[in-house]
C-alpha positions in Angstrom: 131.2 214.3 281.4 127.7 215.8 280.8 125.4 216.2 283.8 121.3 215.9 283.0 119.1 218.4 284.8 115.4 218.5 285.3 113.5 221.5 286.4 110.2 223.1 286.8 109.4 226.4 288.0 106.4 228.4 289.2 105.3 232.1 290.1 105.0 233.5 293.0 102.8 236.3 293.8 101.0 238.3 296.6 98.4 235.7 296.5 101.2 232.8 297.0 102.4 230.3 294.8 101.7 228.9 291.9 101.0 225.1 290.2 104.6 223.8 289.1 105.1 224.1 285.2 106.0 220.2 283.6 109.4 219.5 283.9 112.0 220.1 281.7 115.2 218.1 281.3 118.6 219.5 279.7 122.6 218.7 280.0 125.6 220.7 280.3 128.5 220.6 277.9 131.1 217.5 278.4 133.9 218.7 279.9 136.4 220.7 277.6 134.0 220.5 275.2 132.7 224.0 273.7 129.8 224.8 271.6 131.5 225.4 268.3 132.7 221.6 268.6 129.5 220.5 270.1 128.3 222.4 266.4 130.9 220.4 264.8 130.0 216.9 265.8 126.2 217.4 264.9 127.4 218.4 261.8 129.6 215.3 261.2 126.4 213.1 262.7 123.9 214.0 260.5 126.2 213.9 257.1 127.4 210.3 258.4 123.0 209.5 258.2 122.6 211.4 255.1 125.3 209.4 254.0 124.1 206.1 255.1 120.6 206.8 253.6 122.2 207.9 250.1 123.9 204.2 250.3 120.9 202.6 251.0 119.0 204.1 248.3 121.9 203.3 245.8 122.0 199.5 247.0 118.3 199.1 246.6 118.6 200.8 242.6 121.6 198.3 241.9 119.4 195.1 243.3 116.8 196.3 241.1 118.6 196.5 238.0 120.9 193.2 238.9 117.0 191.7 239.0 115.8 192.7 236.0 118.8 191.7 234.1 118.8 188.4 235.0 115.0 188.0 233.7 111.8 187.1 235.1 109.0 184.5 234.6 105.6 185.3 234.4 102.9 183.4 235.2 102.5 181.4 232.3 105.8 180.0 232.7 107.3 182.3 229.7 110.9 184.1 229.8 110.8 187.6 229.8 113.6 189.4 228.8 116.2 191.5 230.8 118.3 194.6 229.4 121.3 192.3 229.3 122.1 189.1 227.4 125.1 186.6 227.8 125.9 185.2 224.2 126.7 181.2 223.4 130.0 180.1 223.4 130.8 177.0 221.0 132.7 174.9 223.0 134.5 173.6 219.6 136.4 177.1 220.0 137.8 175.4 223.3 141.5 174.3 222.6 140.7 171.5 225.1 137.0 171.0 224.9 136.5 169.2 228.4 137.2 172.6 229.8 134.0 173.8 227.8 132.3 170.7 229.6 133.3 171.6 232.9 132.4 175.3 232.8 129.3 174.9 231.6 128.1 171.5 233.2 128.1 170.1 236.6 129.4 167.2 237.2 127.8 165.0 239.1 128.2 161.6 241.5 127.1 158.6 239.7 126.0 157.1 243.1 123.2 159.8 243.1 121.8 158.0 239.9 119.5 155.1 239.5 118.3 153.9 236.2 115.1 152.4 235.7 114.0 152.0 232.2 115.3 152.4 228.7 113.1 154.7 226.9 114.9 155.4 223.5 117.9 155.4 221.6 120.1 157.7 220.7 123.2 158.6 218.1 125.3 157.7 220.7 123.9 154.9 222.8 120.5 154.5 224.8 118.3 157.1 226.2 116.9 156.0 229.3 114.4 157.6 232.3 115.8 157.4 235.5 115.8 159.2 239.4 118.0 161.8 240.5 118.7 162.2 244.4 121.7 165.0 245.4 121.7 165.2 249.1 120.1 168.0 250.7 117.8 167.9 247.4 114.5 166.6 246.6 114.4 163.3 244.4 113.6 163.5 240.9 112.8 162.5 237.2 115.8 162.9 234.8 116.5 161.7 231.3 119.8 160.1 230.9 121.6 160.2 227.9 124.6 157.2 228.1 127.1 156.6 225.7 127.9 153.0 224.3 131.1 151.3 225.1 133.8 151.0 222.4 133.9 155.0 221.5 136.8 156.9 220.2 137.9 160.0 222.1 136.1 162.4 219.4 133.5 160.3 219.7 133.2 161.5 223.7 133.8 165.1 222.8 130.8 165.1 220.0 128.8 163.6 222.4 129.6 166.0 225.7 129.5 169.2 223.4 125.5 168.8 223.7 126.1 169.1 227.9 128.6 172.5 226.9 125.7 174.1 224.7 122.7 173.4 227.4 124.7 174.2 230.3 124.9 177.8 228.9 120.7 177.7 228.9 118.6 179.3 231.4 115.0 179.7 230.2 111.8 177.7 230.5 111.0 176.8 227.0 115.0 175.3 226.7 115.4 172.0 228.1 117.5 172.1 231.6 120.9 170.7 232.0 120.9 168.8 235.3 124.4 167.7 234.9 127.0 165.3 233.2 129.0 161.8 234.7 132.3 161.9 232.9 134.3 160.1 235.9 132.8 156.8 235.2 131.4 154.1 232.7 129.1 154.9 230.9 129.5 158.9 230.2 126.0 160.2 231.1 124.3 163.5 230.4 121.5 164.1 232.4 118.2 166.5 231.6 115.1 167.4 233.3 112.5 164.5 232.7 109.8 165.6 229.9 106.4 163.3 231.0 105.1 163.6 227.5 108.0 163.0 225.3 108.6 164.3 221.9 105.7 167.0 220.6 105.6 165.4 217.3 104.4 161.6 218.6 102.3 163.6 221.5 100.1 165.3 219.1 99.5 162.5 217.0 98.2 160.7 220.4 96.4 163.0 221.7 95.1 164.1 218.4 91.3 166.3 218.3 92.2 166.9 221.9 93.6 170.2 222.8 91.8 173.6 222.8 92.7 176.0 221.0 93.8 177.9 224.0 96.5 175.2 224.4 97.9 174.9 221.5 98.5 178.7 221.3 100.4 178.4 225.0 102.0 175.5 223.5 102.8 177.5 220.1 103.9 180.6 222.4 106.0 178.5 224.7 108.2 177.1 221.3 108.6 180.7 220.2 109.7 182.1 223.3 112.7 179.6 223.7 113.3 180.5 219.9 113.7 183.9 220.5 116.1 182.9 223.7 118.2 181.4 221.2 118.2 183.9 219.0 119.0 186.9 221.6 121.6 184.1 222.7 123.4 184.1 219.4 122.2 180.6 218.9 121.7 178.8 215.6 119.6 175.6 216.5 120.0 174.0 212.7 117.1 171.3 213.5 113.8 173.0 214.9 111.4 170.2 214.8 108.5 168.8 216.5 110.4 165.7 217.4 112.8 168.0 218.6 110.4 169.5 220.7 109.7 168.0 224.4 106.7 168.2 226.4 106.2 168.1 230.4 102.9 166.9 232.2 101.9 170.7 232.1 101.8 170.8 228.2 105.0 173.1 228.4 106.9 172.6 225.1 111.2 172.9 225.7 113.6 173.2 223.0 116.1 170.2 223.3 118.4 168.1 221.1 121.7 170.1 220.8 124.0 167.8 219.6 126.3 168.4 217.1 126.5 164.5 215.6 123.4 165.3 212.8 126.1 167.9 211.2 129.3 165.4 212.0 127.8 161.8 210.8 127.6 160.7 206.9 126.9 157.4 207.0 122.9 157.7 208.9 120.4 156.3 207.5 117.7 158.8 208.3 115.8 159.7 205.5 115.0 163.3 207.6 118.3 164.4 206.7 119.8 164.9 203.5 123.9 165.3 203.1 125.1 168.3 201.2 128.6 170.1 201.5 130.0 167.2 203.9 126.8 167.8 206.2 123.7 166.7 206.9 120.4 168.9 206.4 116.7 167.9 207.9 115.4 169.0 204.2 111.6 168.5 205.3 111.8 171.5 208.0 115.0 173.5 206.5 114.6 177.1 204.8 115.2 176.8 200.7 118.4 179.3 201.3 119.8 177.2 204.1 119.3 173.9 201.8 120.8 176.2 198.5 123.5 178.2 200.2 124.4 175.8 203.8 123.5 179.2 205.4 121.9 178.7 209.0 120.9 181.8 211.0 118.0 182.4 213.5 115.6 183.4 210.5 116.2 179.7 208.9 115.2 178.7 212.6 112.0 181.0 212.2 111.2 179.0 209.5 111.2 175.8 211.0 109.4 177.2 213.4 106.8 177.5 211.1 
């Protein structure tokens, strides 16, 4: 065991003695301890900190990077884009789809949902505005896709494969996935609630009444959840104002995933004409998708514009 000593000292001369110096404090060895290992273990101590700072610096390089990747929003509610990028899955390569469905949505307790109006109708049933209350969560707004009794089992897929493709979304101009009910009657899928519905009906509306400064951010918005798609690997097929949904903040999402415009031959919708065993919306489609049934991002771009 080491034992601490203190001293001070003074001089001592024919005159007498002097003030004492300040004191000074120092321990002898441990026992059986010599200085070569009393060498030794500072050496071990101070690579065990050098150590522990090199670790430190490497976790806080790793966060950084893990941050960036996963992409950032800037102030103007616009994706920004990481170094890495996930790319879509079709969940029609899925031997059984409902595993597409529940890897990619959440499924979620039907007691948590209230209806409260019918606000549309869909290919599959009714389209309908509704609250959302998880516990622990805060209660809101969702849209709530249902579909009608009396389907067939493909029917169920076609309409679930729209929850498979949003669930693999993360991005502020893509409408958000907030989850599916597939244990019960109806099947729901359920999306964030968009206050000012489809863009194409809004404008007309509100008509003489945006500055131009809006409609740019609106504009901007629509082409940064394009180019999401895109860098996702994405081929939307139907980019159209009606297609485009608008919150209370005059932010424009990308929505309508669903496969059934592609799947159906008997609509009625003059928008779409059928070509190849498909349909096509001819009035927003690019002339080489129409020629050739070629769809890629750049036939997207088009619609865009």
């Amino acid at each position: 065991r080491a034992t601490p000593y203190q001293v001070q000292v003074r001089a001592r001369s024919q005159v007498g003695y002097g003030p004492f110096s300040s004191t000074r404090t120092f321990s002898t060895l441990p026992d059986g301890m010599s200085p070569s290992q009393l060498a030794v273990t500072s050496i071990l101590v101070s690579m065990v900190i050098l150590l522990l700072v090199a670790a430190a610096i490497v976790g806080v390089i790793c966060y950084r990077r893990r941050r960036r990747r996963r992409g950032v929003t800037d102030r103007t509610g616009h994706y920004q884009m990481g170094q890495t990028m996930k790319v879509y899955i079709d969940p029609f390569t899925y031997e059984d789809p409902n595993e597409a469905v529940r890897e990619f949505a959440k499924e979620i307790d039907a007691s948590f949902v209230k209806i409260e109006e019918v606000i549309g109708a869909g290919e599959f049933g009714e389209v309908c505005r509704g609250r959302l209350r998880i516990p622990g969560r805060k209660e809101n707004y969702v849209a709530i896709k249902t579909l009608k009794g009396g389907y067939t089992e493909k029917q169920r897929r076609d309409f679930l494969s729209e929850a498979s493709i949003m669930g693999q979304f993360q991005h502020p101009n893509i409408i958000h996935l907030e989850g599916v009910i597939t244990t019960s009657c109806p099947v729901m899928i359920l999306t964030e609630f968009m206050e000012n519905g489809a863009l194409d009906s809004f404008l007309r509306m509100n008509d003489g009444q945006f500055t131009p400064i809006q409609l740019v951010g609106m504009l901007r918005g629509i082409a940064s959840g394009v180019k999401y798609l895109s860098d996702m690997s994405f081929v939307h097929r139907d980019l159209a104002a009606r297609n485009i949904l608008v919150n209370s903040n005059l932010v424009c999402k990308v929505s309508d995933f669903g496969l059934s415009r592609f799947l159906r031959e008997n609509s009625s919708d003059p928008t779409y004409t059928s070509s190849l065993g498909g349909k096509i919306p001819i009035r927003w489609t690019a002339p080489e998708a129409i020629a050739y049934r070629k769809f890629t991002s750049a036939s997207d771009v088009w619609s865009y514009g």
